[in-house]
GUTORTI-268777 format. One line per 3 residues: number of its first residue (from 1); their letters; for each residue z, x, y of N, C-alpha, C, O. Coordinates in nm, 2 decimals. Example, Ala and Ser with C-alpha at 12.3 -4.5 7.8 and 13.67 -1.06 7.14 Angstrom:
2
1	as	0.78/1.32/-0.57/0.78/1.23/-0.45/0.78/1.32/-0.33/0.85/1.42/-0.33; 0.71/1.28/-0.22/0.71/1.37/-0.11/0.79/1.29/0.00/0.80/1.34/0.11;
//
This chain:
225
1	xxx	0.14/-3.25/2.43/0.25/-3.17/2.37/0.34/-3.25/2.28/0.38/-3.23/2.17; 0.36/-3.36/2.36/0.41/-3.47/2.25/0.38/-3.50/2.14/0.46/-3.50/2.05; 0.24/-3.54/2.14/0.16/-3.54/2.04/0.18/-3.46/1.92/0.18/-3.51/1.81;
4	xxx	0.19/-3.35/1.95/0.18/-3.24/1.88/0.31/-3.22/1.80/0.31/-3.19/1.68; 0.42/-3.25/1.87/0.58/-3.26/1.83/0.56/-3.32/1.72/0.57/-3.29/1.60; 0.54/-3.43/1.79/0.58/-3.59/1.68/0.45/-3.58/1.58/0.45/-3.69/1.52;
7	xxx	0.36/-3.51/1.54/0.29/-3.53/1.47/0.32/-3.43/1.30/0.38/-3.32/1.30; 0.29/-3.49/1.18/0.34/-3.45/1.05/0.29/-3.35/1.04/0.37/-3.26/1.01; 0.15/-3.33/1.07/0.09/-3.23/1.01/0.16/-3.07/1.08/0.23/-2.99/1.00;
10	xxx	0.14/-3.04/1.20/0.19/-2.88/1.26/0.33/-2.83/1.15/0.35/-2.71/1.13; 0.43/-2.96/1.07/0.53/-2.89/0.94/0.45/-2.85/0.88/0.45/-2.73/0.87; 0.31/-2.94/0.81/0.25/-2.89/0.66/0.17/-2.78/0.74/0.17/-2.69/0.65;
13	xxx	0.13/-2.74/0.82/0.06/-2.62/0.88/0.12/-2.55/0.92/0.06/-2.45/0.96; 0.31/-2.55/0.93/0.40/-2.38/0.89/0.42/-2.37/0.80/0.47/-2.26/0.75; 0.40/-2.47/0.72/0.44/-2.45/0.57/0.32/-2.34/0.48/0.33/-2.24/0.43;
16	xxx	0.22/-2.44/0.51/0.09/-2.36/0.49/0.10/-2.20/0.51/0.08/-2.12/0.42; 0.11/-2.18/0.61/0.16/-2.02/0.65/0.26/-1.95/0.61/0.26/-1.83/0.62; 0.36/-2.02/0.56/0.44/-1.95/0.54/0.42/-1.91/0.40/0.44/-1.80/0.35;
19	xxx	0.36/-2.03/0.33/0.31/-1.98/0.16/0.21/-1.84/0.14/0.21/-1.74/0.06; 0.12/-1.88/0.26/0.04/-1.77/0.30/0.08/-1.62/0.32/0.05/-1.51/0.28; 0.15/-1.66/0.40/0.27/-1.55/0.44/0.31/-1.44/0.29/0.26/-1.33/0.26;
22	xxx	0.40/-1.52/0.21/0.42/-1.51/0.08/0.28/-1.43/0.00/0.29/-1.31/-0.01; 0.22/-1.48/-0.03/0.09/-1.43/-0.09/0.05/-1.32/-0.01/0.00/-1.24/-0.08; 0.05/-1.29/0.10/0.00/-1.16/0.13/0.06/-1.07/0.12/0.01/-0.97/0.09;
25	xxx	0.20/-1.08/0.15/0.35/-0.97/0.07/0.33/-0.98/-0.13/0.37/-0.89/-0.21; 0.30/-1.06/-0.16/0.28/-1.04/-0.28/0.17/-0.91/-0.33/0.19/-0.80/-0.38; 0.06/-0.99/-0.28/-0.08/-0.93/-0.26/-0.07/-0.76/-0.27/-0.12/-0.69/-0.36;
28	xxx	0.01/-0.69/-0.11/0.00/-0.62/-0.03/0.11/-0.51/-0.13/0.08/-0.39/-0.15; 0.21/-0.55/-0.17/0.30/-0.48/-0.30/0.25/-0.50/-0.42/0.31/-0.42/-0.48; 0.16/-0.57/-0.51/0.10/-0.52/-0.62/0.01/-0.43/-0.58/0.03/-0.33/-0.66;
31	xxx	-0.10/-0.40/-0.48/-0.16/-0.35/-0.47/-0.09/-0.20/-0.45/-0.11/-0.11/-0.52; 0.01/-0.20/-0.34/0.10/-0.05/-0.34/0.11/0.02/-0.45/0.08/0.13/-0.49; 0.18/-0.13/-0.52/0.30/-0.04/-0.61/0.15/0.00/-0.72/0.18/0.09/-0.79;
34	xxx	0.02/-0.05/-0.74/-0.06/-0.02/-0.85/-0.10/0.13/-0.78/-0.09/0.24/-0.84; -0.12/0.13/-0.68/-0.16/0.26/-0.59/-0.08/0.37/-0.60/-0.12/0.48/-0.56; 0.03/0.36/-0.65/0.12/0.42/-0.65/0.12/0.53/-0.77/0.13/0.66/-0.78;
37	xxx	0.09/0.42/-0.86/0.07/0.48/-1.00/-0.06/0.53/-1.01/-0.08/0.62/-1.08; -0.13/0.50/-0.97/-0.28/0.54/-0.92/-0.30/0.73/-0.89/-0.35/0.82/-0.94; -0.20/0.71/-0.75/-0.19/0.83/-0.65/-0.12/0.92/-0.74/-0.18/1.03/-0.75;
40	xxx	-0.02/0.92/-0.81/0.08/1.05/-0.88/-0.01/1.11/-0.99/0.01/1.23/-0.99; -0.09/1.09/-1.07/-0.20/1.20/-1.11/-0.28/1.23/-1.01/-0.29/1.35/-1.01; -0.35/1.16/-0.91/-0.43/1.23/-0.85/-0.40/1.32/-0.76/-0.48/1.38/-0.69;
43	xxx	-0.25/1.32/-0.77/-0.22/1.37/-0.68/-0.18/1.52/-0.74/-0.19/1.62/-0.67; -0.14/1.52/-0.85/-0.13/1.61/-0.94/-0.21/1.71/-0.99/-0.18/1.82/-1.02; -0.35/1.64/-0.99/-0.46/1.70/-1.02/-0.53/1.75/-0.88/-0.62/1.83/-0.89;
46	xxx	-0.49/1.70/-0.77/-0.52/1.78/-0.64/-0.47/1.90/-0.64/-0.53/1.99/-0.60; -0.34/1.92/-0.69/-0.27/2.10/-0.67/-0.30/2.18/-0.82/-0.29/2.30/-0.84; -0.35/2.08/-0.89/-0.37/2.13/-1.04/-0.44/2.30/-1.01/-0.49/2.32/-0.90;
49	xxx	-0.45/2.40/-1.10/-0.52/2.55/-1.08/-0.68/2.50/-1.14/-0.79/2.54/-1.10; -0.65/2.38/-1.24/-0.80/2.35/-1.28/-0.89/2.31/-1.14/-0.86/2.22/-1.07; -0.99/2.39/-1.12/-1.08/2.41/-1.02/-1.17/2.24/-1.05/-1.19/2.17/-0.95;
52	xxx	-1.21/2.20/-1.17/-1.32/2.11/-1.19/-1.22/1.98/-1.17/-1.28/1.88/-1.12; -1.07/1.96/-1.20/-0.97/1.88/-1.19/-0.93/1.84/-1.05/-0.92/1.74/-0.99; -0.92/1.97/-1.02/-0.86/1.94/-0.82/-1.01/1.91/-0.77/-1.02/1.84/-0.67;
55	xxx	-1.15/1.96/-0.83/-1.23/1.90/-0.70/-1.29/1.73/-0.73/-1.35/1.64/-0.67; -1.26/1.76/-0.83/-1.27/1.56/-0.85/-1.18/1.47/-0.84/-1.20/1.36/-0.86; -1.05/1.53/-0.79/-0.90/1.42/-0.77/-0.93/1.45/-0.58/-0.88/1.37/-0.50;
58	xxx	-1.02/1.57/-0.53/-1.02/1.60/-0.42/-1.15/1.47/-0.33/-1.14/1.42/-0.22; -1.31/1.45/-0.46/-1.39/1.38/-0.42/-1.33/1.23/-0.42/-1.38/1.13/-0.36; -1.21/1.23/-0.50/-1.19/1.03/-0.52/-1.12/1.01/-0.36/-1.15/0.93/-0.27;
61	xxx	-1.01/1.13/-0.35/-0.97/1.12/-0.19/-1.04/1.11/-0.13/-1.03/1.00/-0.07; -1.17/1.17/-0.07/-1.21/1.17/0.04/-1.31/1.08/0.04/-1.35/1.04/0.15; -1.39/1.01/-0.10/-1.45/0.91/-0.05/-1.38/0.77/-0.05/-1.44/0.67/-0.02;
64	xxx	-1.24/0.76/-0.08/-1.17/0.61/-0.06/-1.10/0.68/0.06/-1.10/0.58/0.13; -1.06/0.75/0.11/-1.06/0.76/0.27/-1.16/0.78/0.38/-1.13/0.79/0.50; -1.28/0.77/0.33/-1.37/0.77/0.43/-1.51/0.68/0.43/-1.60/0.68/0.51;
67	xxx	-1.47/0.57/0.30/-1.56/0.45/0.27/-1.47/0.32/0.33/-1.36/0.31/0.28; -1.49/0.22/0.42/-1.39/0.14/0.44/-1.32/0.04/0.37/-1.35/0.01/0.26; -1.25/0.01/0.40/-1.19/-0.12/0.29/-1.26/-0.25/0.26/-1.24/-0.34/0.18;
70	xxx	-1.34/-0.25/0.38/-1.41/-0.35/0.37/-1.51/-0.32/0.32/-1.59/-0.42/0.34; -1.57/-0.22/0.24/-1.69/-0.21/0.22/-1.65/-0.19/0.08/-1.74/-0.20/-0.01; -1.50/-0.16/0.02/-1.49/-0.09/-0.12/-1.46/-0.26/-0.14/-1.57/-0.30/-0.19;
73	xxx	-1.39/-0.34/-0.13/-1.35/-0.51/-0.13/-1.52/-0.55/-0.17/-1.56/-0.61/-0.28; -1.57/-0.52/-0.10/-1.75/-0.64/-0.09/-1.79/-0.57/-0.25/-1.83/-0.63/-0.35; -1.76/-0.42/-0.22/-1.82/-0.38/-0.37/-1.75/-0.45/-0.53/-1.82/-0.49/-0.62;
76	xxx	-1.63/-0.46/-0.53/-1.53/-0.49/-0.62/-1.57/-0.62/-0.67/-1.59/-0.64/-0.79; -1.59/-0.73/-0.56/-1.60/-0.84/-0.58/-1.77/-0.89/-0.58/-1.80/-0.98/-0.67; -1.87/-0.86/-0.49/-2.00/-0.88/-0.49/-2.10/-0.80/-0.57/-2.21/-0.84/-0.62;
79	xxx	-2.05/-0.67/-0.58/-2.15/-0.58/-0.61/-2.15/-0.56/-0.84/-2.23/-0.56/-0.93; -2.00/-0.55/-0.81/-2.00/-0.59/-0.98/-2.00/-0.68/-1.11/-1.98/-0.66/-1.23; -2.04/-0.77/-1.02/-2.09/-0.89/-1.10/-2.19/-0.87/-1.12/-2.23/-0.96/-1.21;
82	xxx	-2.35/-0.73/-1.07/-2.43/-0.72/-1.11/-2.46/-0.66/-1.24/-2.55/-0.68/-1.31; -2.33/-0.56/-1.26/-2.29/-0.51/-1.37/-2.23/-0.56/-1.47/-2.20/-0.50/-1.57; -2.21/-0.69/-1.45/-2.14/-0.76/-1.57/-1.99/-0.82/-1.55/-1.95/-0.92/-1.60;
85	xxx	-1.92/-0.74/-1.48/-1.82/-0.73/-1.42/-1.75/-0.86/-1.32/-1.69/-0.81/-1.22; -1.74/-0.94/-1.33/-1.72/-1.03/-1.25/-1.57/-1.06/-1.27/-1.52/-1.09/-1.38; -1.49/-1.04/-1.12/-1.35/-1.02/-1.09/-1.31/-1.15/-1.04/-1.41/-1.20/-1.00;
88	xxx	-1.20/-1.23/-1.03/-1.12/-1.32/-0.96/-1.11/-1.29/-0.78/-1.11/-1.17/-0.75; -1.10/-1.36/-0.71/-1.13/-1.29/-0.58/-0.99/-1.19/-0.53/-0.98/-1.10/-0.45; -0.88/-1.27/-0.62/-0.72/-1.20/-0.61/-0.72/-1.07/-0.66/-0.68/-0.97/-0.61;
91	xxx	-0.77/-1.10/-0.81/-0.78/-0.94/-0.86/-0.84/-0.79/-0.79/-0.79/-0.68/-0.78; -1.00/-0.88/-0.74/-1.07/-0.80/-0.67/-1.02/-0.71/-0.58/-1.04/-0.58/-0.57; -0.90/-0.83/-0.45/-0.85/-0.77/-0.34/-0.71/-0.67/-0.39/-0.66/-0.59/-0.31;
94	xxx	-0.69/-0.69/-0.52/-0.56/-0.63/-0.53/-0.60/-0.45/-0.57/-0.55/-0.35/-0.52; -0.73/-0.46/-0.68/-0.79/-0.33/-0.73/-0.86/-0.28/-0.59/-0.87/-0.15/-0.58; -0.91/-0.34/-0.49/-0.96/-0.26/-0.41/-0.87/-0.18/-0.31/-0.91/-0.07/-0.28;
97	xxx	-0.76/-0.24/-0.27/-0.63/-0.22/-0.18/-0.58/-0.11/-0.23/-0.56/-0.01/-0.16; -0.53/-0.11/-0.38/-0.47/-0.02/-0.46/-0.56/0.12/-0.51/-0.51/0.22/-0.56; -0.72/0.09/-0.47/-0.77/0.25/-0.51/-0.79/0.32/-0.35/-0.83/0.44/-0.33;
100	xxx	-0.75/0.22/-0.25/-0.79/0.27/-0.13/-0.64/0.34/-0.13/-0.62/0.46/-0.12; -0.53/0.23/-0.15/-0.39/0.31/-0.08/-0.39/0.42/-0.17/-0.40/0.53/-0.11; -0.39/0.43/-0.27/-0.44/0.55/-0.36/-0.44/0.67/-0.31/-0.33/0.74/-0.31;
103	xxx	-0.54/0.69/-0.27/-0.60/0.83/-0.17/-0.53/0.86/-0.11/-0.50/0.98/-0.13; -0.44/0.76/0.00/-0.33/0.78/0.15/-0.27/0.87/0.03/-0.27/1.00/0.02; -0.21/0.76/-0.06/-0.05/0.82/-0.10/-0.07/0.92/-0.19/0.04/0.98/-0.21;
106	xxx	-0.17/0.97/-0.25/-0.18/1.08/-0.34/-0.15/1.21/-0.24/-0.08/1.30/-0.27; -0.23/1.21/-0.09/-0.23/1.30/0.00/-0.07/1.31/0.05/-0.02/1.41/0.09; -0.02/1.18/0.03/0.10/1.18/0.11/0.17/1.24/0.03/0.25/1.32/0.09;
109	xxx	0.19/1.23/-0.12/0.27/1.34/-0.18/0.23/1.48/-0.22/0.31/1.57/-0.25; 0.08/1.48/-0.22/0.06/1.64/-0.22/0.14/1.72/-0.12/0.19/1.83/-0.16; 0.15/1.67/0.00/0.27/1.69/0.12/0.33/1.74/0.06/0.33/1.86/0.04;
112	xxx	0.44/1.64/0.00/0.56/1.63/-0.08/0.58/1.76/-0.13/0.67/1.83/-0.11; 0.48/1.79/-0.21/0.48/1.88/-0.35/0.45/2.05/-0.24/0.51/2.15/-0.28; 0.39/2.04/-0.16/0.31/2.16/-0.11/0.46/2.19/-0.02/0.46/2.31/0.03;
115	xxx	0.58/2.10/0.01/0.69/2.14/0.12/0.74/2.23/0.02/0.76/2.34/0.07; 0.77/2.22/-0.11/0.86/2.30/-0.16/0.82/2.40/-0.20/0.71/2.44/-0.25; 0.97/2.47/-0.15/0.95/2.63/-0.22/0.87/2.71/-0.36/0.92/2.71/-0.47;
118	xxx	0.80/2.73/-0.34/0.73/2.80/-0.50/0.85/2.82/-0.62/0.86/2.80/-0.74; 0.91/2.85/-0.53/1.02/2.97/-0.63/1.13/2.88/-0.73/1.20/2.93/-0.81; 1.13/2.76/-0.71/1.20/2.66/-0.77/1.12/2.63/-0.93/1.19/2.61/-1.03;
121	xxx	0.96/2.64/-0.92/0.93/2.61/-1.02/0.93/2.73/-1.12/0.93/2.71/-1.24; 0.92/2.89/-1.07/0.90/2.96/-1.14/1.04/3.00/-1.19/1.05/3.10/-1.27; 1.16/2.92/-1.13/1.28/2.96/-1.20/1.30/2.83/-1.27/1.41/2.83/-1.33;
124	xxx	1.26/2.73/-1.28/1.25/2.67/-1.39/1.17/2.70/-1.51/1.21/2.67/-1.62; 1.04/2.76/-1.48/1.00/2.83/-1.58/1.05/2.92/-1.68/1.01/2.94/-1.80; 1.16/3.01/-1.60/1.26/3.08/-1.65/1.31/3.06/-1.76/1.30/3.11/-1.88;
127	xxx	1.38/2.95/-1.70/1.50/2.85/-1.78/1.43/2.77/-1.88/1.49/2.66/-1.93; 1.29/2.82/-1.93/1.26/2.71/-2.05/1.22/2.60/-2.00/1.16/2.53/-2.08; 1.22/2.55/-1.91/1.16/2.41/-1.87/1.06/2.40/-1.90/1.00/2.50/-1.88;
130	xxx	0.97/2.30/-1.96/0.81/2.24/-1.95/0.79/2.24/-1.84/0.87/2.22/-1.75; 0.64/2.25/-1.84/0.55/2.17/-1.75/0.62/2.05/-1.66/0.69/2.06/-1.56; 0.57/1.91/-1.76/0.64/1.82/-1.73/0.77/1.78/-1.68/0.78/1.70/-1.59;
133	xxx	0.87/1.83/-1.75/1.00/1.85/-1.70/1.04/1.87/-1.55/1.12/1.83/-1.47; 0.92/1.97/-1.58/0.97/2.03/-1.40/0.94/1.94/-1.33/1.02/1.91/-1.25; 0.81/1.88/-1.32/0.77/1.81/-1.23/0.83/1.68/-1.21/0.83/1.63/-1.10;
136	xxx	0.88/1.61/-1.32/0.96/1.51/-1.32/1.14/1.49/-1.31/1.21/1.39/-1.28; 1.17/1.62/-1.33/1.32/1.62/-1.27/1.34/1.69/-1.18/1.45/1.65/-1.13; 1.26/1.81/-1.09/1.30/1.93/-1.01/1.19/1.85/-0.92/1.24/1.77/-0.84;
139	xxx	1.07/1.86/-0.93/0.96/1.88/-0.80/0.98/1.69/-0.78/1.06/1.65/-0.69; 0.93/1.59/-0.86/0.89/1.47/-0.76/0.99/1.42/-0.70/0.97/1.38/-0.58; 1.11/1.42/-0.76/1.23/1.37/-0.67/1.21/1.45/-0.51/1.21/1.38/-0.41;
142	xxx	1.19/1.62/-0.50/1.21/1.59/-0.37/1.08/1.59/-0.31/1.06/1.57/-0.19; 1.01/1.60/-0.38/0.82/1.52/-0.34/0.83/1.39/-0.25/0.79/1.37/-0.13; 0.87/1.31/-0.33/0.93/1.19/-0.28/0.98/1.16/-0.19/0.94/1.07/-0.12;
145	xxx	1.09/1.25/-0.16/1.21/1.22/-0.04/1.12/1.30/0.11/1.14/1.26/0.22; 1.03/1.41/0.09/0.99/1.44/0.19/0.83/1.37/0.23/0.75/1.41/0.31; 0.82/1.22/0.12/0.64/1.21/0.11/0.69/1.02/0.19/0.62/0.94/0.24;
148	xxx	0.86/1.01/0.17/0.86/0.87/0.18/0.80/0.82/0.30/0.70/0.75/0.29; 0.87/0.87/0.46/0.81/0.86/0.58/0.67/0.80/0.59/0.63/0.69/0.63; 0.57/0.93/0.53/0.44/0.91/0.55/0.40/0.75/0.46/0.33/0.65/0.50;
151	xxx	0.47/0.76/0.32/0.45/0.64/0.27/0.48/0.49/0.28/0.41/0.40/0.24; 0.61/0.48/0.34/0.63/0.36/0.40/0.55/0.36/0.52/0.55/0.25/0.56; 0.48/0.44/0.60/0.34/0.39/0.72/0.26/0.36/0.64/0.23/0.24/0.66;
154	xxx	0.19/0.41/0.54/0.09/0.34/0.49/0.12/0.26/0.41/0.01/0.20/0.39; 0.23/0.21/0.34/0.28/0.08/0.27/0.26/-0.02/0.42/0.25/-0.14/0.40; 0.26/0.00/0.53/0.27/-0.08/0.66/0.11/-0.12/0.71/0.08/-0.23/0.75;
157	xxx	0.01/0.02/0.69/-0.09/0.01/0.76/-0.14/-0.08/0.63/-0.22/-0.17/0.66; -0.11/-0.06/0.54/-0.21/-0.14/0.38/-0.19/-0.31/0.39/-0.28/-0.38/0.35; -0.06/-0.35/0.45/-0.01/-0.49/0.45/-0.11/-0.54/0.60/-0.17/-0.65/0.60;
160	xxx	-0.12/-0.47/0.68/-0.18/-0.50/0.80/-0.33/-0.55/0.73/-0.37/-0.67/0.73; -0.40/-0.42/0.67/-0.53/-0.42/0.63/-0.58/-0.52/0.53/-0.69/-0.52/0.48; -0.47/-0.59/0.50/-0.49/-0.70/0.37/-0.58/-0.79/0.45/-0.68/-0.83/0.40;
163	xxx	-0.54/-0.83/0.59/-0.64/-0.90/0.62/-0.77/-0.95/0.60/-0.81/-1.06/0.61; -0.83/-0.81/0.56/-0.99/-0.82/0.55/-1.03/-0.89/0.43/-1.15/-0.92/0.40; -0.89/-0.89/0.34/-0.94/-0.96/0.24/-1.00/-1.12/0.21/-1.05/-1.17/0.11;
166	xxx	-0.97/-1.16/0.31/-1.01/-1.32/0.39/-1.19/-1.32/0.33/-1.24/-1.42/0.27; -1.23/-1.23/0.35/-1.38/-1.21/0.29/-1.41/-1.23/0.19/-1.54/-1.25/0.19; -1.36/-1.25/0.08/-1.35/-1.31/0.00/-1.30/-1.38/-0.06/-1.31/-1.37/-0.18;
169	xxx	-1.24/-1.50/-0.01/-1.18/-1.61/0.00/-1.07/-1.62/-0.08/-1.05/-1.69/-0.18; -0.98/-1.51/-0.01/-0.84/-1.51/-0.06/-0.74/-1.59/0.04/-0.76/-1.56/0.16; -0.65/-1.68/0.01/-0.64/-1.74/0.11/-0.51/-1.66/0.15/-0.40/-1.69/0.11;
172	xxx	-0.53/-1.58/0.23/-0.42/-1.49/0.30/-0.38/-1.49/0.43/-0.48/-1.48/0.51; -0.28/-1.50/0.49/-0.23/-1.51/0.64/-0.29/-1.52/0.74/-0.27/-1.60/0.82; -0.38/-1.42/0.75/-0.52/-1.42/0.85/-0.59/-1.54/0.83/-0.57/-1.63/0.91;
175	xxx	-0.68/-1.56/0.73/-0.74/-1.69/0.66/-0.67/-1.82/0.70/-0.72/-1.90/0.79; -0.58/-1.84/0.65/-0.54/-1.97/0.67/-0.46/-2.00/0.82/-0.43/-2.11/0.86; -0.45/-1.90/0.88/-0.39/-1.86/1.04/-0.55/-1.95/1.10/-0.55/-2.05/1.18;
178	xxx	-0.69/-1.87/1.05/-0.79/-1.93/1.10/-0.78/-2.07/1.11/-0.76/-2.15/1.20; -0.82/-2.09/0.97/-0.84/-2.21/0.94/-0.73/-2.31/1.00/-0.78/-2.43/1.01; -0.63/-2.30/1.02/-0.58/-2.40/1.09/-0.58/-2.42/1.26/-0.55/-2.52/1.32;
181	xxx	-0.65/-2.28/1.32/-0.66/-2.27/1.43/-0.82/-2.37/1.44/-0.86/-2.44/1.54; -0.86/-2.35/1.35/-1.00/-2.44/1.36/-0.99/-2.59/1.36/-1.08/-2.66/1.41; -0.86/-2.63/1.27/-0.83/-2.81/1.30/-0.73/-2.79/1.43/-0.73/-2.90/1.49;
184	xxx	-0.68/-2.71/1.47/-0.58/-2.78/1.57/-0.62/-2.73/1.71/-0.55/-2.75/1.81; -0.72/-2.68/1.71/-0.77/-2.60/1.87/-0.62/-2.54/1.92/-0.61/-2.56/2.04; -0.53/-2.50/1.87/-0.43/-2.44/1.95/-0.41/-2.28/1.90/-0.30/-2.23/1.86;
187	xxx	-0.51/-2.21/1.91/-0.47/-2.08/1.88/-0.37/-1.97/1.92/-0.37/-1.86/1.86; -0.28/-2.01/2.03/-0.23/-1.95/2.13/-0.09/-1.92/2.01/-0.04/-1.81/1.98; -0.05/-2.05/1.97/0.09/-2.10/1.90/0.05/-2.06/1.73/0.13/-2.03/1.64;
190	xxx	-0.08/-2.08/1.70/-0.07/-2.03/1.55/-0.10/-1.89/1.50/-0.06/-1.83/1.40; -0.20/-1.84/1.60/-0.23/-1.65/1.60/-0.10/-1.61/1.62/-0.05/-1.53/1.54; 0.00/-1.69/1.74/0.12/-1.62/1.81/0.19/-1.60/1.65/0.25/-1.49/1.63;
193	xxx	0.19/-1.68/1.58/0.31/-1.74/1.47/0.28/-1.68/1.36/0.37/-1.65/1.29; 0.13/-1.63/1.31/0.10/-1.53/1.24/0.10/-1.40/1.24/0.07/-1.34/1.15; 0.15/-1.34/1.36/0.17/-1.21/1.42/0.30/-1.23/1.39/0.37/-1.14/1.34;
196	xxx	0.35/-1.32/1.42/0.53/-1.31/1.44/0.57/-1.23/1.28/0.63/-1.12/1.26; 0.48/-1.34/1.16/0.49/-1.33/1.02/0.47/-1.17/1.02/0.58/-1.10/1.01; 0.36/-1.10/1.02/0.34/-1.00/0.98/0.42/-0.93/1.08/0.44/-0.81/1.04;
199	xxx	0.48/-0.94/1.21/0.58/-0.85/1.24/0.67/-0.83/1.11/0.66/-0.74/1.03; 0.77/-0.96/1.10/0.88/-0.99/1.02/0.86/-0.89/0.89/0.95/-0.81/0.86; 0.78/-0.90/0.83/0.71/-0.86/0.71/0.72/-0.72/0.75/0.79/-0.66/0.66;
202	xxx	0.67/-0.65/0.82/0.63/-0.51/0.84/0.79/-0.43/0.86/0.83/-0.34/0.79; 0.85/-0.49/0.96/1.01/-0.48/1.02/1.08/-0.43/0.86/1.10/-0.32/0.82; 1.09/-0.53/0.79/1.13/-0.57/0.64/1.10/-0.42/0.59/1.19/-0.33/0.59;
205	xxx	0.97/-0.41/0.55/0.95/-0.25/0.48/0.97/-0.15/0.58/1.01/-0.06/0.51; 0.97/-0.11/0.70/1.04/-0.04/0.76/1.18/-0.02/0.75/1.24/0.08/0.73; 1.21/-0.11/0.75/1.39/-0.13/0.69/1.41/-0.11/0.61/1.52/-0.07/0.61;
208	xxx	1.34/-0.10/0.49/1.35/-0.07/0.32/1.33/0.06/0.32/1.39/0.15/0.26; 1.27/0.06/0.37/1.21/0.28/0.37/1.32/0.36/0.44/1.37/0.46/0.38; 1.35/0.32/0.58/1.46/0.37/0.63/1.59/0.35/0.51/1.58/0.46/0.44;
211	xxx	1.65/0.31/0.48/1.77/0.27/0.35/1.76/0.33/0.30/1.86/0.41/0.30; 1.58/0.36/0.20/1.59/0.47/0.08/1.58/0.57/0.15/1.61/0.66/0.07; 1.54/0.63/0.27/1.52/0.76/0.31/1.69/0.79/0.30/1.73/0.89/0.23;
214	xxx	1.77/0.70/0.37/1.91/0.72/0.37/1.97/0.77/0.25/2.00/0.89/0.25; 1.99/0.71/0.13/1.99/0.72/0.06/1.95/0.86/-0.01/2.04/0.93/-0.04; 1.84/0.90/-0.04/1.76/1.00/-0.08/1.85/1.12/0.01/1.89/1.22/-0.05;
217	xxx	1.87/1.11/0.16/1.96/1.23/0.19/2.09/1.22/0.16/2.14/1.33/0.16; 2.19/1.11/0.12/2.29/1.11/0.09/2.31/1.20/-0.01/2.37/1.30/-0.01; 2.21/1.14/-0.12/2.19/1.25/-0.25/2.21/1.39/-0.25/2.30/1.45/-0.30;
220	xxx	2.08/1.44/-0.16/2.04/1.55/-0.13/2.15/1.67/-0.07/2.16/1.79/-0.10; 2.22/1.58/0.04/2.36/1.65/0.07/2.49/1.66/-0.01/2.56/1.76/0.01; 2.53/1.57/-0.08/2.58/1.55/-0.20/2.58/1.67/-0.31/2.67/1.73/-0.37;
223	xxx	2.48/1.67/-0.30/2.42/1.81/-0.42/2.45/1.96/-0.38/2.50/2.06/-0.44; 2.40/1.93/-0.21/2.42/2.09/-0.16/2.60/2.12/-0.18/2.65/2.23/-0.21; 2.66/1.99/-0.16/2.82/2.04/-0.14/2.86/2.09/-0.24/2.97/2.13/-0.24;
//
């Protein structure tokens, strides 16, 4: 244990992790926030009246929720270089994370959209509103505030699930958690210290979500007064 104390390397191997660390919160929020933008048409076109629109925003949900991530990752990065296509292994993990969270969050705000009252949009119809309009000043705001919950869990389960992206030699928290567990035979203290990380990390966006939920009802009561 001494050894271990007084030796240089166990700093460059939290350091290592902690950069690691870093890159997978990077990673794990490009990938959201692209999903994000991803999910709000598809999610749009899931309640859409177009019959041929909602059943193809309905096929992209159900097959990136029911293909795994690890199988949509191997495609992104192995399978499309057959096509010509050949991705960065970072890019790969970021477009694959981002069409899977996709699906979650498109569902998670059809939620959103299906809580509210009907009658809100057809009195904005009333009042001359567009289309657009409506959905952008009346419906997503409280789409939003009632879709956040579900979306900060899956902004949680998506950071967890980055893991798998080690498969392709992203060097992310899991990965390099390994690989150092492989020079130092002490797995007990560096799995422990990688879990600690993605606790910390996960804590964080739970906290963030809770804030804006706060927030989002401050508003909301604010308005009713």
């Amino acid at each position: 244990m001494s050894d271990f104390l007084g030796s240089a390397s166990p700093l460059a191997s939290v350091s290592l992790l902690l950069i690691a660390a870093v890159a997978t919160l990077v990673l794990s929020c490009l990938a959201i926030l692209l999903g994000f933008v991803i999910a709000l048409p598809v999610c749009l076109a899931r309640i859409s009246r177009n019959r041929v629109v909602s059943a193809l925003a309905w096929f992209y949900v159900s097959f990136f929720r029911g293909v795994p991530l690890l199988v949509q990752l191997m495609v992104c990065y192995y399978a499309l270089p057959s096509l010509g296509i050949e991705l960065p292994s970072y890019l790969a993990a970021i477009i694959a994370m981002a069409l899977c969270t996709a699906a979650y969050q498109a569902e998670n705000l059809r939620g959103g959209f299906l809580a509210i009252p009907p009658g809100q949009e057809a009195a904005a119809l009333a009042f001359g509103y567009r289309r657009w309009q409506i959905i952008r000043h009346i419906l997503l705001p409280q789409a939003l505030r009632v879709a956040l919950p579900p979306i900060v869990s899956e902004m949680i389960a998506m950071l967890k699930a980055s893991s798998v992206i080690s498969i392709v030699g992203v060097a992310e928290l899991t990965r390099v958690s390994e690989n150092i567990v492989a020079r130092t035979q002490q797995p007990i203290f560096w799995y422990g210290l990688a879990a600690l990380l993605y606790l910390a990390m996960n804590l964080g966006i739970a906290g963030l979500g809770r804030r804006s939920e706060r927030r989002l009802n401050r508003g909301v009561a604010a308005v009713q007064l």
